[in-house]
C-alpha positions in Angstrom: 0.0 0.0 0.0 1.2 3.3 -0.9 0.8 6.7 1.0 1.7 10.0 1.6 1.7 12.8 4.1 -0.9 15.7 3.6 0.4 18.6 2.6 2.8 17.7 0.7 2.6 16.9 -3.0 3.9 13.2 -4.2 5.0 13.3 -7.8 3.7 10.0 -9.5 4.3 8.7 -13.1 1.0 7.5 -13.7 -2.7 7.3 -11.5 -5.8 5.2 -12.4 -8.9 6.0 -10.9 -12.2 4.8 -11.0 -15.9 4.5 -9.4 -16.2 8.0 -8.3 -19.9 7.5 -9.0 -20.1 12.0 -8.5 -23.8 12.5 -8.7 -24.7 9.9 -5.8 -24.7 10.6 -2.6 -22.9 7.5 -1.9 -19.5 9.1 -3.1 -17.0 10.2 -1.4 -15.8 13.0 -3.4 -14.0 15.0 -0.6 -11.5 12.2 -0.3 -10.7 12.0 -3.7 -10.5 15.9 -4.3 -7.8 16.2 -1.5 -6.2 13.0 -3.1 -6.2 14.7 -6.3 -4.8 18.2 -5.0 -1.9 16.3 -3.5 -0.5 14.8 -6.5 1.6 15.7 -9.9 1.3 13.2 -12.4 2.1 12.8 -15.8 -0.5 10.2 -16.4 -4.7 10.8 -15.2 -6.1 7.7 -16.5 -10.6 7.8 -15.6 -11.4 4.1 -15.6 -15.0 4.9 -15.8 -17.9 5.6 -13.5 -16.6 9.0 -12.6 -20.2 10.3 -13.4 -22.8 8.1 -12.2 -25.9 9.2 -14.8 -27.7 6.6 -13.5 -28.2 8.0 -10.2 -28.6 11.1 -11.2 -31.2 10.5 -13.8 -32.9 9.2 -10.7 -33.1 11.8 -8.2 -30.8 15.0 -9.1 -27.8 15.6 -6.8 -24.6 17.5 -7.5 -23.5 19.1 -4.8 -20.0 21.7 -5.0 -17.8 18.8 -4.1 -18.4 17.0 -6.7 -18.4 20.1 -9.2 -15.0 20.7 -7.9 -13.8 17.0 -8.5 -14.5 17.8 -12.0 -12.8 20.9 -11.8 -9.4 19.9 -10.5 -9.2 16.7 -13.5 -9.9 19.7 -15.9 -7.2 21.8 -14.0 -4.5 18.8 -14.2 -5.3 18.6 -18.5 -4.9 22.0 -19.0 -1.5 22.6 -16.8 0.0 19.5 -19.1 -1.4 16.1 -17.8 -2.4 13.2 -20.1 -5.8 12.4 -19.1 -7.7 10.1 -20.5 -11.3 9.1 -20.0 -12.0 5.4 -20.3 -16.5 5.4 -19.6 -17.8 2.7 -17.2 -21.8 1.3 -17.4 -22.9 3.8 -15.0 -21.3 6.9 -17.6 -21.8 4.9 -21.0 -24.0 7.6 -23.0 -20.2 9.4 -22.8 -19.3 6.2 -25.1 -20.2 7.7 -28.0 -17.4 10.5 -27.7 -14.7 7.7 -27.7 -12.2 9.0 -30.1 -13.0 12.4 -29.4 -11.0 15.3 -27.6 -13.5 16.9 -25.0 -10.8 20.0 -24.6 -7.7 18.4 -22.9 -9.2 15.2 -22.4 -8.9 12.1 -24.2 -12.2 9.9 -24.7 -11.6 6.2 -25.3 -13.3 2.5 -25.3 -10.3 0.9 -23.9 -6.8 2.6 -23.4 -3.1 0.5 -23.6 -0.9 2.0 -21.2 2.9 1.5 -21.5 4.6 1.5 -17.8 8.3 3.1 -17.3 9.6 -0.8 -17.7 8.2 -1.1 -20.8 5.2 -3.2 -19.8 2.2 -3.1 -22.0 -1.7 -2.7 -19.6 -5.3 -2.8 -20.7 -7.1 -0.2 -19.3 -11.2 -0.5 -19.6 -14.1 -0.1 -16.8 -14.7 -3.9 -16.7 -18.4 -4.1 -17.1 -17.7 -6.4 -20.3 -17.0 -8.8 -18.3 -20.5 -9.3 -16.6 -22.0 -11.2 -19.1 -18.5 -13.4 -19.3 -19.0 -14.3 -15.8 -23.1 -15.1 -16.6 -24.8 -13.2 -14.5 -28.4 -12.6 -15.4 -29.9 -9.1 -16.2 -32.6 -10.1 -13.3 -29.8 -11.0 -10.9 -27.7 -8.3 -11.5 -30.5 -6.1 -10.8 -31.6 -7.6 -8.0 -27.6 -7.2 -6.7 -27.8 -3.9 -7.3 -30.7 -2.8 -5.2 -29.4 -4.7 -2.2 -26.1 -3.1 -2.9 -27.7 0.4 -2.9 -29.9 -0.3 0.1 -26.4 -1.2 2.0 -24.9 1.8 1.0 -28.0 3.6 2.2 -27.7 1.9 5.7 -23.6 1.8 5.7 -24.3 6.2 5.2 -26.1 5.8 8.4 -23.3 3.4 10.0 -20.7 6.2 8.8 -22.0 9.6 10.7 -22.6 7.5 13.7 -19.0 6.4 13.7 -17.7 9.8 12.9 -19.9 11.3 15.8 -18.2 8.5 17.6 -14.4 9.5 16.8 -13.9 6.2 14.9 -12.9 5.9 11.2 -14.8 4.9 8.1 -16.2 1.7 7.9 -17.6 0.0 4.8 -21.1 -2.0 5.4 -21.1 -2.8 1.8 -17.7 -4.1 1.4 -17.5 -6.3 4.8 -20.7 -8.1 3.9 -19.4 -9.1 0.4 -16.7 -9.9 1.9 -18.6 -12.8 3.8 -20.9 -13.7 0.9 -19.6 -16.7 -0.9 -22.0 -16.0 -4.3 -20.0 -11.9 -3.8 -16.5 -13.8 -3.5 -17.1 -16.6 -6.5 -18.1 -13.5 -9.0 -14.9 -11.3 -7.8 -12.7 -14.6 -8.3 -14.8 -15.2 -11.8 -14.4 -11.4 -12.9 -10.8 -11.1 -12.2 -10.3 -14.5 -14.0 -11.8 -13.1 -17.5 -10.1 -10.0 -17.0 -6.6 -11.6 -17.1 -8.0 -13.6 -19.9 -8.4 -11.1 -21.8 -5.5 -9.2 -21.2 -3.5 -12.6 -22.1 -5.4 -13.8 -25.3 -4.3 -10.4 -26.4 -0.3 -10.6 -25.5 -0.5 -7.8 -23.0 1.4 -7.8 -19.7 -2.0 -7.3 -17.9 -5.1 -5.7 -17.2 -6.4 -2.6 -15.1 -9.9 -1.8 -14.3 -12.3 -0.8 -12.0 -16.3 -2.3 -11.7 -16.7 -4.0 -9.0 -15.5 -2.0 -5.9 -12.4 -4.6 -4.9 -9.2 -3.1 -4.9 -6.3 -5.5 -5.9 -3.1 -6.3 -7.5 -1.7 -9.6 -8.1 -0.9 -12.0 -10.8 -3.5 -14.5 -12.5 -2.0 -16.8 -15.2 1.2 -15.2 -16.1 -0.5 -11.4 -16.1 -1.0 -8.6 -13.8 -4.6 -8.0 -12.6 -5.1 -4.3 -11.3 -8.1 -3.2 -9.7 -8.2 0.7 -8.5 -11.1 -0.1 -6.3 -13.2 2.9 -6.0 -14.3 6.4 -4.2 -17.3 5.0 -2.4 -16.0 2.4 -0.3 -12.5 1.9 -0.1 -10.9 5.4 -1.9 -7.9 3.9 -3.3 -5.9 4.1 -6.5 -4.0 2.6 -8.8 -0.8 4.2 -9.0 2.5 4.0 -11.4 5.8 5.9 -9.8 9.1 6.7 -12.4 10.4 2.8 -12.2 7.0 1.6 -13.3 5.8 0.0 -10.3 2.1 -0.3 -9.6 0.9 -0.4 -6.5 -2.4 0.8 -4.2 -2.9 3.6 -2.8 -5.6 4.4 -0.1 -6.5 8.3 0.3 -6.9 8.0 3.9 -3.3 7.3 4.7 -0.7 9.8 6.1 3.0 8.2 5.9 5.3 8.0 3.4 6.3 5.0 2.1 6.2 5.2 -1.6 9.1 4.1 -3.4 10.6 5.8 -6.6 8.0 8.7 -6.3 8.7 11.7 -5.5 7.7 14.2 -2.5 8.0 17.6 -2.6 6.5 21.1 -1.0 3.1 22.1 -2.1 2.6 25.1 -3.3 1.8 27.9 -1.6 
């Protein structure tokens, strides 16, 4: 796990983020703003669901945090950082810009990243793989409205906690967790992901989807998952010798190694 003091800035290679889901009120967009304001990167890479249009078609919800989320991605393009925009399920309608330039920012289906050592990585959301795993359109829905009514209880859980002193704690994440139907579609998903990756001679796969952060090899290839900015805030992260590693937004020391720490600005 990597981490970093605040107020400081960490100078990365490359950052992958995904499942911001701004728009609901289940995201955590104040984590990821402060995250974002204490990096320099060369390489923003959106693994989809930074918008969630789905919940906002729903019941309307956009509060300034979230506004300024957007803001400070837009910030990074302009003062010189690639970013590119890789659309999830939840933001798909912004599918239909892929090979577009929305100002600074690069639109795409699926994005190759090349690491510092050379090493070729898929970059897509990850809901293709849903139907690989065989999950049916009834069940999946069904998954999602218990999924949303834990995140409605698990808001509850969270300002009691804080009243309380104690950190976050995810309701949603600890009961899949201890669901064996929740661990055999994780082990399936990340199994087609590094399938894909290898039937197409890449070095591996990153991706976001399904809210489980993790980095580890399946089958000769890396499998990277940035986890997300509801539950867990972490992100995938690249520093100059092209190591990937997680890093979790709620962490204060410094352990990363070959990135780079310096004063923030003033």
């Amino acid at each position: 796990m990597v981490t970093t003091n605040s107020g400081r800035t960490l100078r990365l290679r490359s950052v992958f983020i995904s499942d911001v889901h701004l728009g609901s009120r289940n995201s955590r967009a104040g984590e990821l703003l402060r995250f974002l304001e204490s990096i320099d990167v060369d390489h923003l890479i959106l693994a989809g669901d930074i918008v969630d249009l789905w919940s906002l078609r729903r019941s309307f919800y956009w509060p300034r945090e979230h506004q300024d989320v957007l803001r400070a991605i837009w910030r990074k393009a302009r003062e010189g950082t690639q970013v590119v925009y890789v659309p999830g399920n939840h933001d798909e309608e912004l599918r239909e810009f892929c090979g577009s330039m929305l100002g600074n920012l690069q639109v795409c289906r699926r994005h190759v990243h090349t690491t510092a050592d050379g090493r070729h990585m898929m970059v897509m959301h990850g809901d293709e793989f849903d139907g690989v795993v065989k999950y049916s359109p009834a069940l999946m829905r069904l998954g999602g409205m218990v999924y949303g009514l834990m995140m409605c209880l698990g808001r509850g859980v969270s300002a009691c906690r804080k009243l309380a002193g104690l950190p976050h704690w995810s309701l949603a994440a600890n009961v899949k967790l201890k669901l064996g139907s929740a661990a055999r579609y994780i082990a399936s998903f990340e199994q087609a992901a590094a399938q894909f990756a290898l039937q197409r001679g890449l070095d591996g796969v990153i991706c976001g989807h399904i809210h489980r952060a993790e980095v580890r090899e399946i089958e000769g290839v890396l499998y990277c998952n940035d986890g997300d900015w509801v539950e867990s805030c972490t992100a995938l992260v690249e520093d100059n010798q092209g190591v990937l590693s997680l890093m979790h937004a709620g962490d204060t020391q410094e352990t990363v190694s070959g990135g780079e720490v310096v004063e923030a600005a003033a």
